[in-house]
C-alpha positions as CSV (number, residue, x, y, z in Angstrom):
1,X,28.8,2.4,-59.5
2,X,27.1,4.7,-56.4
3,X,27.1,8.1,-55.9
4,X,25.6,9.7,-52.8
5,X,24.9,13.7,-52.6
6,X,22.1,15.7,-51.1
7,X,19.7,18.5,-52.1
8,X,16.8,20.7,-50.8
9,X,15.7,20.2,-54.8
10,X,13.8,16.7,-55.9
11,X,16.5,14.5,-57.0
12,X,15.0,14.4,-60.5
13,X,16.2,18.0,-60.9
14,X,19.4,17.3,-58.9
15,X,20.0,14.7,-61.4
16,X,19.3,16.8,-64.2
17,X,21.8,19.4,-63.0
18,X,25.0,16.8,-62.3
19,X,23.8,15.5,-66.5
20,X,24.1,19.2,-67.9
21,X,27.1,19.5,-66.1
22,X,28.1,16.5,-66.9
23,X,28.0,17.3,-70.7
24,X,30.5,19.8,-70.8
25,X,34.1,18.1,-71.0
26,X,35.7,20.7,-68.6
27,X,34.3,18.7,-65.7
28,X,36.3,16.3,-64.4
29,X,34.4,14.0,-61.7
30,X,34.5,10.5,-61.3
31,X,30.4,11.1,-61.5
32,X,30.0,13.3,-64.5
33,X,32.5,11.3,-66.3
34,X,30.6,8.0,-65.3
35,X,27.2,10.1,-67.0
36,X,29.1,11.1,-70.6
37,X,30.1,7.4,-70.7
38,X,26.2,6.5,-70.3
39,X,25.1,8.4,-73.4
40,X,23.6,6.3,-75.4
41,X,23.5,3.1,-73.7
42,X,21.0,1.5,-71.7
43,X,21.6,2.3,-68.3
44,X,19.3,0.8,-65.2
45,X,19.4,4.0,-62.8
46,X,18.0,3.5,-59.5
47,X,17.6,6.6,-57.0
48,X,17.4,6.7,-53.0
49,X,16.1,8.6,-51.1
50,X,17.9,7.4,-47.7
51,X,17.0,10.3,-45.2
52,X,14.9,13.5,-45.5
53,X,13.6,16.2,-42.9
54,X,17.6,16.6,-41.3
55,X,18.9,19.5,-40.6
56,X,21.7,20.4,-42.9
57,X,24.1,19.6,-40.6
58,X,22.7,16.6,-39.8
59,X,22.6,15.8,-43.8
60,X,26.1,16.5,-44.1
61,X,27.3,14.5,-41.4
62,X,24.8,11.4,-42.7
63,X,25.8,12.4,-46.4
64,X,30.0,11.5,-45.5
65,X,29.2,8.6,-43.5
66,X,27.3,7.0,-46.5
67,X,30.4,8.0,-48.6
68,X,32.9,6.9,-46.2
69,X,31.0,3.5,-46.2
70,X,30.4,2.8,-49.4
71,X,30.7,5.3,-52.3
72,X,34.1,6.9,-52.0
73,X,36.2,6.6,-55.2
74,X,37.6,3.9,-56.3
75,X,34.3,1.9,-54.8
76,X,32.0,4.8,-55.9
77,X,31.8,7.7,-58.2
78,X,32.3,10.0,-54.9
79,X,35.5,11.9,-54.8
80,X,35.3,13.1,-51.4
81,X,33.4,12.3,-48.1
């Protein structure tokens, strides 16, 4: 499954935040739900980094088309473009 977001933050700690968030059961997205059923497994998790430098419009704009395209539930773990 793909997931697409963006962040000013290394994805490393964006990560780390969707994984603590993830953790508590009062979260309901298709992500974080796709993260508590990871724990404990071996999981092959590739990151990347398609665009940097935009302006934040520009990110969000680029951020939904990737969505639109390919990560929006039920072919991704995206919820919303």
């Amino acid at each position: 499954m793909s997931y697409v977001g963006i962040t000013r933050r290394s994805w490393q700690e964006r990560y780390l935040e969707h994984a603590e968030k993830a953790l508590e059961s009062s979260s309901s997205t298709r992500f974080h739900e796709a993260i508590r059923t990871m724990q404990g497994q071996k999981v092959v998790c590739v990151h990347d980094v398609s665009a940097y430098g935009l302006t934040k419009a520009d990110a969000k704009a680029y951020e939904s088309k990737l969505i639109k395209e390919s990560t929006l539930w039920p072919r991704g773990l995206n919820m919303r473009a």
